[in-house]
C-alpha positions, 0 to 999 in steps of 0.5 A: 624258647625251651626254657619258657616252655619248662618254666611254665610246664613247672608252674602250671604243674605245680599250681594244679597239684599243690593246692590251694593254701585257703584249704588248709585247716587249723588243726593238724594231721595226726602223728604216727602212734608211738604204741602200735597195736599188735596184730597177726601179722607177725605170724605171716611174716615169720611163715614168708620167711621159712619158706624163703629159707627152705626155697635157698635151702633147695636151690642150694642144694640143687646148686651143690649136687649139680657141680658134684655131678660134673665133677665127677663127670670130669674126672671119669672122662 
């Protein structure tokens, strides 16, 4: 009974989201451009990417001080 229930459950859905086939047209849908245009959006990405740096820079160095600190903790005490 489980498996006539998934059965249907598939077909059903797949006949409400698939569409009907007389709704296709005859002219197909545009491709990709092989020239996209250039934008300024370069820019953003190379300022995301400094501060990303700059975050792992400082986070490393908290890293790298902290472990300094304890060590020399350890070896006073």
């Amino acid at each position: 009974m489980a498996r006539v229930t998934a059965f249907v459950t598939m077909l059903v859905f797949s006949v409400l989201f698939a569409g009907p086939a007389w709704a296709q047209t005859g002219t197909p849908q545009p491709g990709p451009s092989l020239n996209p245009p250039q934008n300024q959006s370069l820019g953003d990405d190379a300022r995301q990417r400094v501060i990303l740096f700059v975050i792992v820079v400082v986070l490393l160095g908290i890293v790298w001080w902290g472990r300094r600190i304890r060590k020399k903790r350890q070896k006073a005490g």
